[in-house]
ZADO-1210 file (C-alpha; in nm, 4 decimals, padded with zeros to 6 digits):
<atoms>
<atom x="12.3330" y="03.3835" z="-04.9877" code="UNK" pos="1"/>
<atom x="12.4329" y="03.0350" z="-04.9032" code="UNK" pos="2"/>
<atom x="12.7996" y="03.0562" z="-04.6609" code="UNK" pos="3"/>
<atom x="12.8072" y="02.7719" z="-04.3826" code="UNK" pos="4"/>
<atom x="13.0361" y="02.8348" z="-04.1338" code="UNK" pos="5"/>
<atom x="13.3192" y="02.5921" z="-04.1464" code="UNK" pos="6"/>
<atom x="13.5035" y="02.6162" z="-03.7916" code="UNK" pos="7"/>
<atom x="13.5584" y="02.3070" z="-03.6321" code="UNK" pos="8"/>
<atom x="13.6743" y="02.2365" z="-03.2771" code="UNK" pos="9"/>
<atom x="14.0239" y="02.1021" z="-03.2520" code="UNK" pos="10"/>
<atom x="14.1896" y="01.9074" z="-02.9445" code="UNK" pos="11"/>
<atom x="14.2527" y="02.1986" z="-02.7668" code="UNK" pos="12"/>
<atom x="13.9180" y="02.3420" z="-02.8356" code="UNK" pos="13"/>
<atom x="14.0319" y="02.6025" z="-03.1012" code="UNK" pos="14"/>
<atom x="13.8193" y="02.6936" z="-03.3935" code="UNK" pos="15"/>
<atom x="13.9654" y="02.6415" z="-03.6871" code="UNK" pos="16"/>
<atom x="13.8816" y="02.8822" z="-03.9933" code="UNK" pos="17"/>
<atom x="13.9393" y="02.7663" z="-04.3706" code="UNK" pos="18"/>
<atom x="14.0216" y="03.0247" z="-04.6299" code="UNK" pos="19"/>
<atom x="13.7914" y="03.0334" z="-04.9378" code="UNK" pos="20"/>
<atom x="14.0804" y="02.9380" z="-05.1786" code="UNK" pos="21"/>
<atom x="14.1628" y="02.6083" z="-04.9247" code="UNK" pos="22"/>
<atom x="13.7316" y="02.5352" z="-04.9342" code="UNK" pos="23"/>
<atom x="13.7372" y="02.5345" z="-05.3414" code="UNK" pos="24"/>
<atom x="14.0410" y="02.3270" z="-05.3304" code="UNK" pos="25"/>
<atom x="13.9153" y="02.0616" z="-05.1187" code="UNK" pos="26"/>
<atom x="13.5983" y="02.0884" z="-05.3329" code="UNK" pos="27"/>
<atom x="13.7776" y="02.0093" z="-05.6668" code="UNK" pos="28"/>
<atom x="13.9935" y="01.7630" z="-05.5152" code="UNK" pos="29"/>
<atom x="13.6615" y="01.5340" z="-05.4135" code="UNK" pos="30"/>
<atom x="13.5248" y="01.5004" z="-05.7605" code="UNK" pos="31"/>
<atom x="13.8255" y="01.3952" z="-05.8942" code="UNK" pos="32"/>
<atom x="13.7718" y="01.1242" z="-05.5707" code="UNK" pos="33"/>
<atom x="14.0765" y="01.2614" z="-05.3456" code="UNK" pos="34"/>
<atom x="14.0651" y="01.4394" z="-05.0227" code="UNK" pos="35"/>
<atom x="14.3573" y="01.6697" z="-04.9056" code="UNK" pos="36"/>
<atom x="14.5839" y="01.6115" z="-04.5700" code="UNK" pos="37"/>
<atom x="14.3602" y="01.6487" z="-04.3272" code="UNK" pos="38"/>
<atom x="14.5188" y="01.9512" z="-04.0739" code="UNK" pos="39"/>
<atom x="14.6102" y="01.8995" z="-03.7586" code="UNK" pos="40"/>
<atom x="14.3816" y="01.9406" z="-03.4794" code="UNK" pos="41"/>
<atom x="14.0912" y="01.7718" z="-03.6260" code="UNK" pos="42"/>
<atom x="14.0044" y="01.3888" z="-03.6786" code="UNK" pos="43"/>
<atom x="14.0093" y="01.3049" z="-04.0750" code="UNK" pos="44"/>
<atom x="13.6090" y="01.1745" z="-04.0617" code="UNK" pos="45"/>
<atom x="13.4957" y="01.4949" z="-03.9316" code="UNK" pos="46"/>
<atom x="13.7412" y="01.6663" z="-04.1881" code="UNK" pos="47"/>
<atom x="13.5907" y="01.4941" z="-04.4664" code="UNK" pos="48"/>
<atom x="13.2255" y="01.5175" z="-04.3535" code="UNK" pos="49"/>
<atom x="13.3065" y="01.8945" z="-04.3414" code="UNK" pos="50"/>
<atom x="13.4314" y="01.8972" z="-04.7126" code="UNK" pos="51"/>
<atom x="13.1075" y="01.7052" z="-04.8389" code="UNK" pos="52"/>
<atom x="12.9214" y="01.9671" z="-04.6536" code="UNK" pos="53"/>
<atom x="13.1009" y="02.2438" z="-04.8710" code="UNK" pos="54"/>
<atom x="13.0216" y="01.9788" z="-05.1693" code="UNK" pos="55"/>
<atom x="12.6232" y="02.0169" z="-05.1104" code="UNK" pos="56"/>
<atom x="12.6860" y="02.4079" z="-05.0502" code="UNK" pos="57"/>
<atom x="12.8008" y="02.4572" z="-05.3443" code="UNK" pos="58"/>
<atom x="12.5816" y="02.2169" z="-05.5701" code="UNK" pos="59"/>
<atom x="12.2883" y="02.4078" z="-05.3989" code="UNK" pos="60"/>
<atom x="12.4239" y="02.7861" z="-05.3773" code="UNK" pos="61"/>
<atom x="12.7172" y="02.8047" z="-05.6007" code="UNK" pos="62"/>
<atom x="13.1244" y="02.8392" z="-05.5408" code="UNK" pos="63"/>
<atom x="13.0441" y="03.1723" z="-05.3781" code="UNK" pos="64"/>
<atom x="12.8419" y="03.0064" z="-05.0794" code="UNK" pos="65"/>
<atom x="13.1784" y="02.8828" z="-04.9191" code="UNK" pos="66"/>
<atom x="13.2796" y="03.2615" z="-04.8619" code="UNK" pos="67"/>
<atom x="13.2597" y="03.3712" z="-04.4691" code="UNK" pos="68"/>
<atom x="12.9460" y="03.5370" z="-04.4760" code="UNK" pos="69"/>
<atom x="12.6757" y="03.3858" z="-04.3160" code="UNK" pos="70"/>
<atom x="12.8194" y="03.3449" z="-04.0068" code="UNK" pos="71"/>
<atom x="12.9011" y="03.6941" z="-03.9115" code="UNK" pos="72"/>
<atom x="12.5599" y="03.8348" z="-04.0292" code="UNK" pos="73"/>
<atom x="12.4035" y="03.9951" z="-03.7574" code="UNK" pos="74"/>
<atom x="12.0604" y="03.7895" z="-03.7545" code="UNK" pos="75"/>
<atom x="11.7522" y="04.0008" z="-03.6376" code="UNK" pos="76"/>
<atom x="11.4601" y="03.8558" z="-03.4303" code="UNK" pos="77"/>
<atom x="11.2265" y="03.8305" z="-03.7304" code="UNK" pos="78"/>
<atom x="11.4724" y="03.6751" z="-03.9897" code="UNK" pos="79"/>
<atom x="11.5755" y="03.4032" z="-03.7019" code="UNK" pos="80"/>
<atom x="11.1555" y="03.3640" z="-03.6492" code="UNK" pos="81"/>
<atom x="11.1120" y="03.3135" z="-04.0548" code="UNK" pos="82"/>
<atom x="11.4047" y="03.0369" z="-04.0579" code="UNK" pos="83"/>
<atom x="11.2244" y="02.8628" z="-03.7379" code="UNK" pos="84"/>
<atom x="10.8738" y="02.8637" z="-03.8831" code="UNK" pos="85"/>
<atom x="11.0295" y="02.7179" z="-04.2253" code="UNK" pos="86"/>
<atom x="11.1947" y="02.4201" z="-03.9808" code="UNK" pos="87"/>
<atom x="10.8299" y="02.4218" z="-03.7999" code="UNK" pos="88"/>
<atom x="10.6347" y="02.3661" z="-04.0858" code="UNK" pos="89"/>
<atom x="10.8517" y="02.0130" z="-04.1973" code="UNK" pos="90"/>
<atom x="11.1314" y="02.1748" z="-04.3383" code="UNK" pos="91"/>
<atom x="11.4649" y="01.9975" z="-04.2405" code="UNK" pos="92"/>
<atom x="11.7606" y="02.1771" z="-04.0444" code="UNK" pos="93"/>
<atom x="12.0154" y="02.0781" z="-04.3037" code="UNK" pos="94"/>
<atom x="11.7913" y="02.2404" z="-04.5811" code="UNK" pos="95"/>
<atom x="11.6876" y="02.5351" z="-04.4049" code="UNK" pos="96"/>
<atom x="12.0651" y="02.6195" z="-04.2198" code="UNK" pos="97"/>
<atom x="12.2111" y="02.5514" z="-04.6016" code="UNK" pos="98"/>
<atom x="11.9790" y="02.7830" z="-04.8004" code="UNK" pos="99"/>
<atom x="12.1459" y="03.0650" z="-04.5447" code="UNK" pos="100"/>
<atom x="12.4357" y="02.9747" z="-04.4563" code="UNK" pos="101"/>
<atom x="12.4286" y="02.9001" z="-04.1079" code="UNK" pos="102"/>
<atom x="12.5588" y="02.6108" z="-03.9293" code="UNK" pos="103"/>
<atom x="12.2346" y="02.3778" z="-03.8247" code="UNK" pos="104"/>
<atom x="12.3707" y="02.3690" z="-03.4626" code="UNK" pos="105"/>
<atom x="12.2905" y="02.8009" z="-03.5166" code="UNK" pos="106"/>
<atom x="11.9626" y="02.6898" z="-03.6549" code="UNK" pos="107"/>
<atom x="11.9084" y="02.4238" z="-03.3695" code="UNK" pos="108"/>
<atom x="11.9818" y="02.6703" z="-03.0994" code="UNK" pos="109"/>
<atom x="11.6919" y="02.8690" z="-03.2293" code="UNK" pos="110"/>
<atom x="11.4164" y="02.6570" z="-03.2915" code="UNK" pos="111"/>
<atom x="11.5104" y="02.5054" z="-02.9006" code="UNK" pos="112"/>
<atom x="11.5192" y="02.8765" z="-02.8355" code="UNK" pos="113"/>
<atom x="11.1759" y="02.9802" z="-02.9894" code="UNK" pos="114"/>
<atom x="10.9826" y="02.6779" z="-02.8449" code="UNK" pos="115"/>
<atom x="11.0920" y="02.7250" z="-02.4399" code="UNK" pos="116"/>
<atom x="11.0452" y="03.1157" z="-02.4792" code="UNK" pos="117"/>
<atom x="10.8616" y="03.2331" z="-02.7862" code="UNK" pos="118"/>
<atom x="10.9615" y="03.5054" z="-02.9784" code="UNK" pos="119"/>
<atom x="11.1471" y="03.6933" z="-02.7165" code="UNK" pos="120"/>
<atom x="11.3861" y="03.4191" z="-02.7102" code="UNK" pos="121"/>
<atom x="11.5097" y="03.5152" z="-03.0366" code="UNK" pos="122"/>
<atom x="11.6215" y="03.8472" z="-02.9079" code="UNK" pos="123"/>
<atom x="11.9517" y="03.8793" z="-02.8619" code="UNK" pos="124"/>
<atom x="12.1069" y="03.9599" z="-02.5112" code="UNK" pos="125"/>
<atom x="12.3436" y="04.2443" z="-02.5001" code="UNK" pos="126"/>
<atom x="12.7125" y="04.1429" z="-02.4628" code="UNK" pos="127"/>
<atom x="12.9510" y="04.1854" z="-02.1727" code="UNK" pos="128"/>
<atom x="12.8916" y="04.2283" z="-01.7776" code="UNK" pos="129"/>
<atom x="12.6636" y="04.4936" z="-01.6374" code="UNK" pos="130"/>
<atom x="12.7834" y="04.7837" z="-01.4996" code="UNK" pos="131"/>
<atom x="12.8561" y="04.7992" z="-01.1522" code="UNK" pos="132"/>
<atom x="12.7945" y="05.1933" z="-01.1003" code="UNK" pos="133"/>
<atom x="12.4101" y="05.2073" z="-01.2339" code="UNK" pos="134"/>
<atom x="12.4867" y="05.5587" z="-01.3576" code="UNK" pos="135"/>
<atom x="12.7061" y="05.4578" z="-01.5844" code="UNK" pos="136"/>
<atom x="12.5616" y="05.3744" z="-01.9353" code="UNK" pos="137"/>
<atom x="12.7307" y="05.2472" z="-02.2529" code="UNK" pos="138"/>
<atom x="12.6974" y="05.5252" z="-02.5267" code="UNK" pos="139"/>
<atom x="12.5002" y="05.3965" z="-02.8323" code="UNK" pos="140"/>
<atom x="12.3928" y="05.0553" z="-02.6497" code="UNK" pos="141"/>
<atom x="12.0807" y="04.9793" z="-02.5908" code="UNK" pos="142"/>
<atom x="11.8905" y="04.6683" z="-02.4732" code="UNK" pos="143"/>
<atom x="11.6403" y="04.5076" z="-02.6986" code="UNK" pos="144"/>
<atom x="11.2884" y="04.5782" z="-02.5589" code="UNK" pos="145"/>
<atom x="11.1014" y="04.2806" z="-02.4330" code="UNK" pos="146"/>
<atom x="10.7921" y="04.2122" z="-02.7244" code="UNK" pos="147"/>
<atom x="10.4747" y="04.0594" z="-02.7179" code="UNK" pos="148"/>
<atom x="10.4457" y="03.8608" z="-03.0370" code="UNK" pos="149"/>
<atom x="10.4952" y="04.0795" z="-03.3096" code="UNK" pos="150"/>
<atom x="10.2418" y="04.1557" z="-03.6146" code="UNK" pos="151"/>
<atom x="10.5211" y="04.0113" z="-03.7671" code="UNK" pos="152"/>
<atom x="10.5689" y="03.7064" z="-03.6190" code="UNK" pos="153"/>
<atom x="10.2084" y="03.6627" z="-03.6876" code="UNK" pos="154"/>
<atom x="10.1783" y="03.7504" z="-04.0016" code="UNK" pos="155"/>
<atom x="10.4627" y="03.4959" z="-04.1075" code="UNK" pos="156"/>
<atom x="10.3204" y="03.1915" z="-03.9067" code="UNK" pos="157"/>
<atom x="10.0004" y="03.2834" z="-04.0729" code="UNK" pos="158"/>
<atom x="10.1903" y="03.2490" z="-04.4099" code="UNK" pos="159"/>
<atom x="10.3379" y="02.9220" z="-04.2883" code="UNK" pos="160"/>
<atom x="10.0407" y="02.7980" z="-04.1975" code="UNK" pos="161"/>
<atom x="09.8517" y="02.8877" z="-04.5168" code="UNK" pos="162"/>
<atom x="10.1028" y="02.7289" z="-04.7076" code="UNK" pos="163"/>
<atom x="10.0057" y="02.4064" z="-04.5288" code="UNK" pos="164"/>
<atom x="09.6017" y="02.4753" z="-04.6083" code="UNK" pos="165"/>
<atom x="09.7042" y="02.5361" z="-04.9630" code="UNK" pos="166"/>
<atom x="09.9111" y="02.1768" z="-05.0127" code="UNK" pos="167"/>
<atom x="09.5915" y="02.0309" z="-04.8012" code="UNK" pos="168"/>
<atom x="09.3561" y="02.1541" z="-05.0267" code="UNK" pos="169"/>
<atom x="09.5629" y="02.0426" z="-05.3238" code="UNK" pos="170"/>
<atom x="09.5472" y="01.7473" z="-05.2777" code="UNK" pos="171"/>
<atom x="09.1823" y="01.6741" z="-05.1255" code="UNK" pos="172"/>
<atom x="09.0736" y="01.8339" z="-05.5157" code="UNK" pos="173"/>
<atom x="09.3238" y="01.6168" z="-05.6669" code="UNK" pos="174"/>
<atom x="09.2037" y="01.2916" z="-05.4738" code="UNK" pos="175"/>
<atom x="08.8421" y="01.4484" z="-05.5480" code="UNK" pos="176"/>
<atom x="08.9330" y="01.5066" z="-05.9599" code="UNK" pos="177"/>
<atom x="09.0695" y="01.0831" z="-05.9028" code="UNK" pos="178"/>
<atom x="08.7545" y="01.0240" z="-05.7449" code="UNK" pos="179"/>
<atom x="08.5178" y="01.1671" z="-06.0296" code="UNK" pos="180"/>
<atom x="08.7321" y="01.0675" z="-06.2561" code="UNK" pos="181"/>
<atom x="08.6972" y="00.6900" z="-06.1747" code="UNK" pos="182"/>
<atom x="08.3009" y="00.7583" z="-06.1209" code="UNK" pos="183"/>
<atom x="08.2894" y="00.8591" z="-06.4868" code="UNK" pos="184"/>
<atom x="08.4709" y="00.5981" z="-06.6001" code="UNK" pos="185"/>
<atom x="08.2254" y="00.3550" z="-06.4000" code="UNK" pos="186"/>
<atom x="07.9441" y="00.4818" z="-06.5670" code="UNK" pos="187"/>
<atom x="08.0704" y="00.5140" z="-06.9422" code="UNK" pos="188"/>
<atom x="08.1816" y="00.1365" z="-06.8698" code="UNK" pos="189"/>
<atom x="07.7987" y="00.0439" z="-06.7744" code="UNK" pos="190"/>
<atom x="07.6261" y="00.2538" z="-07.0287" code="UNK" pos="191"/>
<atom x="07.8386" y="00.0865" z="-07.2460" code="UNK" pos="192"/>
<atom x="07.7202" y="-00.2418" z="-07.0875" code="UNK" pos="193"/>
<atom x="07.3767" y="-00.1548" z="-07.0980" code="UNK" pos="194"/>
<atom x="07.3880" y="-00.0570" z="-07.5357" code="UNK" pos="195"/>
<atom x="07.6000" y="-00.3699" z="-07.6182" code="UNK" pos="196"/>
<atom x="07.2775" y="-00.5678" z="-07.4112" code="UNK" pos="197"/>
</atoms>
């Protein structure tokens, strides 16, 4: 579940791919404290901030997180809305865009997204030009309908935001339990006072 895209602009503005093999290899060669040839096209601090990215991906997610995946999933409206409420309620891009493997600039775009337009910015615009001749339509393509906010967008910010209730309420009973606790002790200290007078 955890791929992060690994392209990374060269000089000419290319994107470069990395096979799987070439990701695990770059992997094993940090922890014995090397770092391959860095390829040409790309400057060797960005090449080696990339490989300690595929480092944490695979600590967190395992050797079969570096695999092209997450990048070419087609993301729908409500699972881009349920990684933007998890980066809403205090979770951090890195976290959230690792745990899927998405790129955090993806993840950025969405949040930035979400807050200017709401849900509906979430839906993806069909691809290419219009058609010039209004008669002519694209078989099997339609364009998203424009939604109010969803039950389920709803229904997942009201998870969200119970989460945060629960963790508040957590802790005022833990602070409360402190607070009693102390009390307690206060009195079994004077009572003990009070026999040894």
């Amino acid at each position: 579940i955890c791929t992060l895209f690994t392209g990374q602009t060269s000089k000419e503005g290319i994107f470069m791919r990395y096979s799987y093999e070439f990701k695990r290899k770059c992997v094993e060669m940090y922890y014995q404290g090397l770092y391959p040839d860095t390829p040409e096209g790309i400057g060797s601090t960005e090449f080696h901030r990339t490989i300690r990215e595929w480092v944490r991906i695979e600590e967190a997610c395992g050797p079969e997180a570096l695999k092209h995946k997450g990048q070419n999933k087609v993301w729908s409206p409500e699972d881009k809305y349920a990684l933007v409420v998890r980066v809403l309620a205090g979770e951090s891009y890195t976290a959230v865009a690792l745990s899927v493997g998405i790129s955090k600039g993806m993840l950025y775009q969405w949040v930035r997204k979400y807050k200017i337009y709401g849900y509906n910015g979430l839906i993806s615009k069909p691809k290419g030009r219009k058609s010039k001749d209004p008669d002519m339509k694209k078989i099997g393509t339609r364009a998203p309908k424009k939604l109010n906010e969803s039950e389920y967008e709803e229904l997942i910010r009201l998870r969200a935001e119970n989460e945060v209730i629960k963790k508040e309420i957590a802790l005022r009973e833990e602070k409360e339990a402190a607070q009693l606790k102390a009390k307690k002790q206060r009195s079994s200290n004077n009572s003990v006072k009070k026999d040894t007078h």
